[in-house]
C-alpha positions in Angstrom: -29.4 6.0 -32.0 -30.1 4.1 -28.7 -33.2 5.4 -27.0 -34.3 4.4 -23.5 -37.6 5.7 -21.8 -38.0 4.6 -18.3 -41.4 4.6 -16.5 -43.2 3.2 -13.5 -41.6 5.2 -10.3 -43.5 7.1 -7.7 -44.3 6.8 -3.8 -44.2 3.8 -2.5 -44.0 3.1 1.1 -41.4 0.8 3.5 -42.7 -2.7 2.6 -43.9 -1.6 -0.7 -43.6 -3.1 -4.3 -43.1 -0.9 -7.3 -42.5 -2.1 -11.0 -40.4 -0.1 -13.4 -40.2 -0.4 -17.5 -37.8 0.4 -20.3 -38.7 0.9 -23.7 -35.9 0.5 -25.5 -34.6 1.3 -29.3 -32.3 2.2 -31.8 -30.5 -1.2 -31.1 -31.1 -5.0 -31.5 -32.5 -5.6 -28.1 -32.6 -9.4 -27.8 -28.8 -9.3 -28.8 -27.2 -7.0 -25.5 -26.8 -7.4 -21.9 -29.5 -5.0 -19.9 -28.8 -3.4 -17.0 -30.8 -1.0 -13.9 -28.6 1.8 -12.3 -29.7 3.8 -9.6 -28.5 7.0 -7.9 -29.3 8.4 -4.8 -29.1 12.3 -3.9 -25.7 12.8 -2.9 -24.3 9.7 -4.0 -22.6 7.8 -6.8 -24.8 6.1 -9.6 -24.9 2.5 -8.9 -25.2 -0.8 -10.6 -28.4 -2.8 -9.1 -28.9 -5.6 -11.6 -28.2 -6.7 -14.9 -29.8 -9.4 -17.2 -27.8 -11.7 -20.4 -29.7 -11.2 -23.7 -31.3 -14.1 -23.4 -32.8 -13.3 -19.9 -30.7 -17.0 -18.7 -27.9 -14.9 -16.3 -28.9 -12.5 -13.7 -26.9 -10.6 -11.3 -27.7 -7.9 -8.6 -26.3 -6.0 -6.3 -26.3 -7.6 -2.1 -28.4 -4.9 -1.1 -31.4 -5.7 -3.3 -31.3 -10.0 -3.6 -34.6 -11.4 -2.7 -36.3 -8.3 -2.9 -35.9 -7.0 -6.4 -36.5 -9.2 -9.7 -35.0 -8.2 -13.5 -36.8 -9.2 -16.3 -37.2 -8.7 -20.3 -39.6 -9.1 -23.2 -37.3 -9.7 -26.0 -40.6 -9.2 -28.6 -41.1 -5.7 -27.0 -37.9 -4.5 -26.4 -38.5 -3.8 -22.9 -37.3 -4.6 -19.8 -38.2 -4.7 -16.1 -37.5 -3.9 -12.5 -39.7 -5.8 -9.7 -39.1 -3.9 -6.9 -40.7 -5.6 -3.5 -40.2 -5.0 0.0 -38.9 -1.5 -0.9 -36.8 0.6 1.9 -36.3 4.2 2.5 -32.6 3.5 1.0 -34.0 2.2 -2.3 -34.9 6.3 -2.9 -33.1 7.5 -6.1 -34.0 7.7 -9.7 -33.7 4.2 -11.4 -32.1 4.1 -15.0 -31.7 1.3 -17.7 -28.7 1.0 -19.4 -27.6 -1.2 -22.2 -24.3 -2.7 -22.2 -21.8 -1.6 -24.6 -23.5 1.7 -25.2 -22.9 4.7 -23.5 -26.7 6.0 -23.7 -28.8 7.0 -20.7 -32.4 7.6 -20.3 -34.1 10.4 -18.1 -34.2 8.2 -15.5 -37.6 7.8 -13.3 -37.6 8.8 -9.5 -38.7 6.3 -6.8 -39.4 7.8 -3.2 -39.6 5.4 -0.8 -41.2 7.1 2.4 -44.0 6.5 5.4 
């Protein structure tokens, strides 16, 4: 079955730069759309970007172009969330999803705070 462990959150502070992972399985990687979700207390989970299977499209949500970079190791099955410049409003617990499947991780919690 899919399996997806995310990693890499923690404090970081306004201005600061995390990186988060995803180890994925249970599916042919390298053939399926990737995506990071995020949700905030209180609030809705949210799409923040997604990446093609072949890494060659990218998309992400306004509030995080120029700041946040998608990326993926199709040898490893991973993928990854370059998170610069973070804001207090990036706070929530980051989640990778594959499209297609309905399969969530545990999610990992980035606090963004002075």
């Amino acid at each position: 079955q899919v399996q997806l462990e995310e990693s890499g959150g923690g404090l970081a502070q306004p201005g600061g730069s995390l990186r988060l992972s995803c180890a994925a399985s249970g599916f042919t990687f390298r053939f399926y759309w990737m995506n990071w979700y995020r949700q905030a207390p209180g609030k809705e989970r949210e799409l923040v970007a997604s990446i093609s299977n072949t890494g060659t499209i990218i998309n992400y949500q306004d509030s995080v172009k120029g700041r946040f970079g998608i990326s993926r190791d199709n040898a490893k099955d991973m993928l990854y969330l370059q998170m610069n410049n973070l804001k207090p409003e990036d706070t929530a617990v980051y989640f990778c999803k594959v499209s297609d499947f309905e399969s969530w991780g545990q999610g990992t919690q980035v606090t963004v705070s002075s």
